[in-house]
SEVEXZA-808647 format. One line per 5 residues: number of its first residue (from 1); their letters; for each residue z, x negated, y negated of N, C-alpha, C, O. Coordinates in steps of 0.02 Angstrom, whole numbers. Atoms other than C-alpha are relative to their C-alpha. Example, Ala and Ser with C-alpha at 12.3 -4.5 7.8 and 13.67 -1.06 7.14 Angstrom:
# SEVEXZA-808647
1) AS) 0 -45 59 390 -615 225 0 -45 -60 33 -97 -59  -3 42 59 357 -684 53 37 39 -55 45 14 -110
//
This chain:
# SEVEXZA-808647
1) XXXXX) -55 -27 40 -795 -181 -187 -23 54 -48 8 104 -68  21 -74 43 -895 -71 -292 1 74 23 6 123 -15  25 -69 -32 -922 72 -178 57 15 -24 62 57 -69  -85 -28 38 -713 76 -208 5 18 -48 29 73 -62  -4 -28 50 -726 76 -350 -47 85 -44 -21 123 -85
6) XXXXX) 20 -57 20 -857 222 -387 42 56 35 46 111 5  -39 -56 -27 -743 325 -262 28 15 -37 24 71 -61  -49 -29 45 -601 296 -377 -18 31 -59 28 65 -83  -2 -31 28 -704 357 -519 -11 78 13 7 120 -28  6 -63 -20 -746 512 -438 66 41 15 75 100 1
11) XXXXX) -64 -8 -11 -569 515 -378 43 37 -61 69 93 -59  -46 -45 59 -481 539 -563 -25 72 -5 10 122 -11  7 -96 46 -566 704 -612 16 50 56 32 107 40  -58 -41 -53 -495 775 -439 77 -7 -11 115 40 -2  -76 -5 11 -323 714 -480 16 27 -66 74 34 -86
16) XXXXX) -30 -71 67 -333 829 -651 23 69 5 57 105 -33  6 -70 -14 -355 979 -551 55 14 57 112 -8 65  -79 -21 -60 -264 1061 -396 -10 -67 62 -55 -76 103  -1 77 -60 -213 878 -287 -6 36 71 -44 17 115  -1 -16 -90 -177 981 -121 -55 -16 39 -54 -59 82
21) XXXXX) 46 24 -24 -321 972 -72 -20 -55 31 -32 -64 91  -7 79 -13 -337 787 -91 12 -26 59 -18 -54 105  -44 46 -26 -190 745 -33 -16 3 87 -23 -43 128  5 8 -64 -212 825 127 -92 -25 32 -104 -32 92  46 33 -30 -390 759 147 5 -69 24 -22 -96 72
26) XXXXX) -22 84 -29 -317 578 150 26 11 54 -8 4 105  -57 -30 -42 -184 634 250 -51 1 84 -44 -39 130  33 -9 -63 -303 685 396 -75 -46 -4 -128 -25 20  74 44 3 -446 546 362 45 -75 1 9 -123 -11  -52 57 16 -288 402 359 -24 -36 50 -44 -92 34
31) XXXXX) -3 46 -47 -315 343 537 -67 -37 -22 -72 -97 -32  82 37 5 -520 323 504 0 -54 -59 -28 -108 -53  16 21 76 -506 265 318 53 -94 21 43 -153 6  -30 82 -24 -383 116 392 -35 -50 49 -34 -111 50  55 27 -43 -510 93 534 -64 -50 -28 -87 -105 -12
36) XXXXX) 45 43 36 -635 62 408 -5 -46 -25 -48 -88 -15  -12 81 36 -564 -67 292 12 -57 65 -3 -116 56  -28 72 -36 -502 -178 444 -83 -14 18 -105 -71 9  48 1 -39 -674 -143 525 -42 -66 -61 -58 -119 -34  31 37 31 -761 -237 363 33 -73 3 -4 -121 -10
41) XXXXX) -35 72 1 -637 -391 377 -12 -43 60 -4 -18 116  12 55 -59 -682 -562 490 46 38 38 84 82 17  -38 0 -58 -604 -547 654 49 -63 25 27 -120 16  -15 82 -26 -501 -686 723 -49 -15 54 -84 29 79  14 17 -64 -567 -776 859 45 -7 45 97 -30 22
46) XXXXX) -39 13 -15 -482 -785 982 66 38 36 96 18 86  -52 -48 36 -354 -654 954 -29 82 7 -72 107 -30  4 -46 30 -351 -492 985 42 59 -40 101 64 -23  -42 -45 36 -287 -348 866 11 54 3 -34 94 -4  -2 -81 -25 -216 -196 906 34 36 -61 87 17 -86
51) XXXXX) -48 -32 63 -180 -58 755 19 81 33 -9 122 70  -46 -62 -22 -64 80 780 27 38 -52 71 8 -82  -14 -17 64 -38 201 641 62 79 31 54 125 71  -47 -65 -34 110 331 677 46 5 -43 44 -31 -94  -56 -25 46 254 398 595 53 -50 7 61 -57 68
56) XXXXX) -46 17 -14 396 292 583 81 39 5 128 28 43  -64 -61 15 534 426 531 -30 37 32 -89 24 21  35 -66 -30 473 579 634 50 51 -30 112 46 -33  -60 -56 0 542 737 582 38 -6 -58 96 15 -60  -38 8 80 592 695 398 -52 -34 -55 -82 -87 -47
61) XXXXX) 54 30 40 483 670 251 6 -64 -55 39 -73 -107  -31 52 54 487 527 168 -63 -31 -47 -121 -46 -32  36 14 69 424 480 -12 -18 -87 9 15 -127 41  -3 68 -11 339 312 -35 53 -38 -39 36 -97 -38  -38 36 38 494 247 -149 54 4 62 104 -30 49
66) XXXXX) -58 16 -66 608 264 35 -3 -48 39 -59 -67 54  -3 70 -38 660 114 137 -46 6 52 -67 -46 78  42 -4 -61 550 189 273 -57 21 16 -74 59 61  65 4 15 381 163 210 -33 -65 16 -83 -86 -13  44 64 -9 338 1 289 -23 7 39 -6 47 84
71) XXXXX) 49 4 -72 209 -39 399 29 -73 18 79 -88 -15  -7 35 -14 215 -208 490 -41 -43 66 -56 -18 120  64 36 -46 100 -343 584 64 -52 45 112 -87 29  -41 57 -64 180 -437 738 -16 -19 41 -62 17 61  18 26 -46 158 -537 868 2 18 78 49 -15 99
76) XXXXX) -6 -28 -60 143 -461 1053 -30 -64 47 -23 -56 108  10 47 -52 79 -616 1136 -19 -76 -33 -42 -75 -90  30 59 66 37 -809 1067 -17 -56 49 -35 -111 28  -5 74 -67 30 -923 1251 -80 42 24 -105 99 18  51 -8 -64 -124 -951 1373 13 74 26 -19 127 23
81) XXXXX) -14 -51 -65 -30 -848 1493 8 60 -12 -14 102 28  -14 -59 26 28 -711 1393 -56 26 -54 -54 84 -74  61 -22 36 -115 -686 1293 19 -7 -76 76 -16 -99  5 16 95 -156 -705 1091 -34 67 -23 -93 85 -20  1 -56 3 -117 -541 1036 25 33 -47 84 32 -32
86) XXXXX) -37 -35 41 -61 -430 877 -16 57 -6 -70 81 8  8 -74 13 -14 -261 827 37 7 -68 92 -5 -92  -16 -28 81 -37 -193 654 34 45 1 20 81 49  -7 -76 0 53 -50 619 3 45 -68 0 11 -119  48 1 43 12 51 501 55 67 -32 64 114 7
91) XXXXX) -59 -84 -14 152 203 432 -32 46 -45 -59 38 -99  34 -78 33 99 391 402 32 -20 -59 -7 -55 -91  -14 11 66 194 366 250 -43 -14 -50 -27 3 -107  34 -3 62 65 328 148 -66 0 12 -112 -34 -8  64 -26 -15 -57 426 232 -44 57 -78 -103 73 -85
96) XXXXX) 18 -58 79 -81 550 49 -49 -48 -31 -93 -24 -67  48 50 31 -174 379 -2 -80 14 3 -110 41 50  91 -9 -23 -374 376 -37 -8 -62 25 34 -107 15  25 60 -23 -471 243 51 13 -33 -48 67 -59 -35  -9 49 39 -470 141 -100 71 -29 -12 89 -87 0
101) XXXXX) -64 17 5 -296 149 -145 44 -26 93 101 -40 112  -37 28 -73 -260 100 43 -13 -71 9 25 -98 50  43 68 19 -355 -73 8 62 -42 -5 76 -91 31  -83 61 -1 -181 -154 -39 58 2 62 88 -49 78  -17 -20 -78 -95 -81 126 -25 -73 32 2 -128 37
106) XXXXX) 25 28 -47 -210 -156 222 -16 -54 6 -18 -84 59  18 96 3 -263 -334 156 70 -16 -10 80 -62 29  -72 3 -28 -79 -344 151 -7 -39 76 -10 -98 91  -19 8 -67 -67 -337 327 -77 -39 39 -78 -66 94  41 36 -46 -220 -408 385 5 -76 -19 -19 -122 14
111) XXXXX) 2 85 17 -174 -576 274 55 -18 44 57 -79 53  -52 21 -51 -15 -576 405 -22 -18 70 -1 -58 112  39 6 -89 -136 -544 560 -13 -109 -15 15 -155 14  28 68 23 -233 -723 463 68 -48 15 59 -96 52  -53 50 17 -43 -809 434 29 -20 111 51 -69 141
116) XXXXX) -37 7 -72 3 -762 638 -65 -47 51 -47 -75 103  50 42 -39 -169 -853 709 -7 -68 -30 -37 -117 -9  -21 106 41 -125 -1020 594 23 -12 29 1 -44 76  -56 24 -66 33 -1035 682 42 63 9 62 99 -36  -34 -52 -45 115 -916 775 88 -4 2 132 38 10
121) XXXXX) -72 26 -15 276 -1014 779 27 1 -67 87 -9 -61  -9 -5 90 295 -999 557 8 56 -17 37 75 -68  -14 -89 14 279 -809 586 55 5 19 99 36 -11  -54 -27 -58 393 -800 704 78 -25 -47 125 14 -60  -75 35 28 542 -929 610 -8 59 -69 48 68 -94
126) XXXXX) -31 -30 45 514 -804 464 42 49 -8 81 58 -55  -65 -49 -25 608 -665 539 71 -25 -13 122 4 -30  -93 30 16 759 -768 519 -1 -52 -35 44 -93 -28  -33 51 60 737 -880 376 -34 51 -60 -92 71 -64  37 -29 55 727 -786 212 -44 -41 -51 -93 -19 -80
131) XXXXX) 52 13 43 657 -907 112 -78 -20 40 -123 -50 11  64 17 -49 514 -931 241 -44 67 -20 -99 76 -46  31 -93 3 483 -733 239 -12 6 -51 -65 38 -51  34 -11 55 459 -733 59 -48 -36 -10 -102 -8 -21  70 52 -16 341 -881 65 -60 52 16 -109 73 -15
136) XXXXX) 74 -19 -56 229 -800 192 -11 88 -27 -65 118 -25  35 -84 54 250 -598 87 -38 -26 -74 -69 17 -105  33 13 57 181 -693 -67 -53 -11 18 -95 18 -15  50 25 -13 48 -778 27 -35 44 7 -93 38 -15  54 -62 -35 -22 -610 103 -2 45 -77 -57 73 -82
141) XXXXX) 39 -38 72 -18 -514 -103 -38 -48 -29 -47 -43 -90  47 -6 54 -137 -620 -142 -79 18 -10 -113 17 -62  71 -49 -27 -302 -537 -62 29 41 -65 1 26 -118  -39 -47 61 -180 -398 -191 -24 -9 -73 -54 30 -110  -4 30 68 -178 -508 -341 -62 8 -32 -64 10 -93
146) XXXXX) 72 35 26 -376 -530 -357 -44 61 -9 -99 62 -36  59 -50 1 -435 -346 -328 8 9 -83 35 -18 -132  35 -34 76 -502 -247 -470 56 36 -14 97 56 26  -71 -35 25 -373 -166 -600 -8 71 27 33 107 54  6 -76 -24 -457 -9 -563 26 34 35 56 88 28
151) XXXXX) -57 -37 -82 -393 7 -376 66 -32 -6 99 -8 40  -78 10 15 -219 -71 -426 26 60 -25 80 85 -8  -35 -38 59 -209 55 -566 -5 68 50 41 108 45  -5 -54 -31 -272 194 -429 62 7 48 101 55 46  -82 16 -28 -124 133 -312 62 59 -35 78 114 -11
156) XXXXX) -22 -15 38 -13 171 -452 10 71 2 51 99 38  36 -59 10 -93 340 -516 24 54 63 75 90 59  -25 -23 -84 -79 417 -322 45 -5 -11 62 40 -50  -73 -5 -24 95 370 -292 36 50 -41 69 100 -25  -26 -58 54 140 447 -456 4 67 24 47 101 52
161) XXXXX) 25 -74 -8 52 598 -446 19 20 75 31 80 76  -35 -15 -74 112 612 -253 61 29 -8 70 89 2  -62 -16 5 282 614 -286 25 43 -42 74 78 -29  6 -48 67 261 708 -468 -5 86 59 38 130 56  36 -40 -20 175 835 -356 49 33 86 42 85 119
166) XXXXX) -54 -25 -74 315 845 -188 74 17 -33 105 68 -17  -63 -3 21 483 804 -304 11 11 -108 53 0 -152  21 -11 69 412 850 -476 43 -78 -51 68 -126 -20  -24 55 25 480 721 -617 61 -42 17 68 -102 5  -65 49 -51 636 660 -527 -30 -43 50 -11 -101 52
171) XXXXX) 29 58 -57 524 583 -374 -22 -15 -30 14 -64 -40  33 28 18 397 530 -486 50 -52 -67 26 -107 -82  -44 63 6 535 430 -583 25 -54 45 19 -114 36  -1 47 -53 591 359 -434 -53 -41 30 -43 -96 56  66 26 -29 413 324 -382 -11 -92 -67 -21 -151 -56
176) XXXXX) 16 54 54 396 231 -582 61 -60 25 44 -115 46  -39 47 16 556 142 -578 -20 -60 81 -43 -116 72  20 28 -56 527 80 -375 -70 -73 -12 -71 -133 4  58 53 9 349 1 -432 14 -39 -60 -36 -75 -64  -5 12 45 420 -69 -605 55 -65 21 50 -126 24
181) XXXXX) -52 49 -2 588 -130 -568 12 -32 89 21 -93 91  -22 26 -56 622 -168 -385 -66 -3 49 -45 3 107  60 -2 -68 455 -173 -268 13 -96 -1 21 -126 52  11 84 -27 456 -379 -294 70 -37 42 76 -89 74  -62 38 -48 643 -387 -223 3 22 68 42 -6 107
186) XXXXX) -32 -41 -54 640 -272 -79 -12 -56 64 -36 -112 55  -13 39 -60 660 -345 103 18 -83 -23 69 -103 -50  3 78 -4 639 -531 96 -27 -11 -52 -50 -67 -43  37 3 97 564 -532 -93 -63 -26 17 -78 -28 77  76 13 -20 370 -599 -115 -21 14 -31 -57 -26 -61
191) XXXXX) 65 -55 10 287 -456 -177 -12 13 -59 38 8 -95  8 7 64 211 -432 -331 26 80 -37 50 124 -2  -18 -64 27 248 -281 -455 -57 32 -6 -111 4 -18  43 -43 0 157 -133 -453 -32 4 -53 -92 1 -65  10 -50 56 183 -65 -610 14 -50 -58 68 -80 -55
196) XXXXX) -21 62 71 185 -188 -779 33 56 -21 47 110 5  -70 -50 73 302 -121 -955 -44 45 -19 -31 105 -23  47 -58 30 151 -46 -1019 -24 65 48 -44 115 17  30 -56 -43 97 77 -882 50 39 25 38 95 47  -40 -25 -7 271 105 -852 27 28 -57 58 79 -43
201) XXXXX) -7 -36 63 305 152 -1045 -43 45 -9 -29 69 -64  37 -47 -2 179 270 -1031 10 20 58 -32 64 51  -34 -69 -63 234 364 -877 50 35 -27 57 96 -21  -71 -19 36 406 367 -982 -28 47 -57 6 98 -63  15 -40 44 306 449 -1128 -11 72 42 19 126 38
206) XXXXX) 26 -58 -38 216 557 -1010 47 57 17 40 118 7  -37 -56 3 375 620 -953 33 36 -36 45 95 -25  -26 -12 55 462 625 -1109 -29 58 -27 5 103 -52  2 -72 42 335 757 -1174 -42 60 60 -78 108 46  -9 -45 -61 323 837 -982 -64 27 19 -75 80 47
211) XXXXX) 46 -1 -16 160 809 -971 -44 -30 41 -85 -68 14  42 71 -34 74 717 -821 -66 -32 -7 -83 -89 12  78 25 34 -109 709 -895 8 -28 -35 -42 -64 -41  7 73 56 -59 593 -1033 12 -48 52 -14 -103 39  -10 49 -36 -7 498 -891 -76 -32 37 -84 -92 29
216) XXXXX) 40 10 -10 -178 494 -804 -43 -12 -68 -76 -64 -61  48 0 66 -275 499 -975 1 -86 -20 -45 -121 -38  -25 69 33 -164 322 -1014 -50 -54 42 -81 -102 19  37 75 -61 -248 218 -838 -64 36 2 -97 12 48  56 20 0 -413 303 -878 -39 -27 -68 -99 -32 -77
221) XXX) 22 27 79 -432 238 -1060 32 -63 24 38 -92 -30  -24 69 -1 -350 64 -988 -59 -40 51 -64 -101 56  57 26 -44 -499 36 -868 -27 -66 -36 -73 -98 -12
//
């Protein structure tokens, strides 16, 4: 976990300056940088996993605060006969991410690969029982819950500055309020909040005096 973390410090003093750059280096390093994190995680036995990272919207851009930023892990086979089989998938949507900040993405979804090789048949009833589906989205934030504030707070930071940076302070409100007030209800509820009062009262200052570096300045004096 450290290496992440020295990325992300190297990371802020690029997000002071011109992001393009960045952004599009994630952007075209997304498929590998997802390759990598799964590559360090056990394997099942048993089981194999297939990841598929593609656009889900084609042909329309969409901000990570839009309904059509999910990725999703499912079942393609679970019998003898049919084989013991999943596919991650993985959405361009939040390809602008650095490796680090992709860390919650992905243990996300690989604690679902873990929940579908327990039982196969508990994944499956959650599709159609909601309180099942929230069960089993809490179970998988908590790989989430335990990382370092650092790469939470880089999470954060990114999305901001993403959206600051495509829909100037209008997306990047939408981006705050999304991780503040509603990320733990969306689909089937579960999920933890992005953004606490304090990191979100300081985005609100930030914009208030239309400045986005107090905003970064705030999560690197909160380290």
């Amino acid at each position: 976990m450290e290496k992440y973390i020295q990325e992300v410090k190297k990371y802020r003093e690029l997000l002071k300056g011109n992001r393009k750059s960045f952004w599009a280096k994630n952007q075209k390093e997304f498929e590998k940088n997802i390759t990598r994190i799964v590559g360090e995680s056990r394997k099942p036995r048993g089981w194999k996993v297939y990841l598929v990272v593609s656009d889900f919207v084609p042909h329309k851009k969409i901000l990570p605060f839009d309904d059509e930023t999910w990725s999703s892990t499912n079942i393609v086979g679970a019998t003898k006969k049919q084989g013991f089989e999943i596919m991650a998938f993985f959405n361009r949507a939040g390809s602008f991410l650095s490796r680090p900040a992709l860390l919650t993405l992905v243990l996300h979804e690989l604690w679902h690969v873990s929940q579908i090789t327990k039982s196969p048949k508990k994944y499956l009833k959650s599709i159609v029982d909601d309180k099942l589906s929230m069960k089993l989205e809490a179970d998988a934030e908590k790989p989430i819950e335990i990382l370092p504030k650092t790469i939470k707070d880089e999470v954060v930071l990114e999305k901001i500055l993403y959206c600051y940076d495509i829909g100037g302070w209008l997306a990047a409100k939408k981006m705050a309020d999304f991780m503040y007030k509603k990320r733990e209800k969306i689909y089937g509820g579960g999920y933890l909040q992005e953004m606490d009062k304090n990191c979100y009262n300081a985005f609100l200052t930030a914009r208030q005096k239309r400045n986005i570096n107090l905003f970064i300045g705030y999560l690197d004096n909160d380290q």
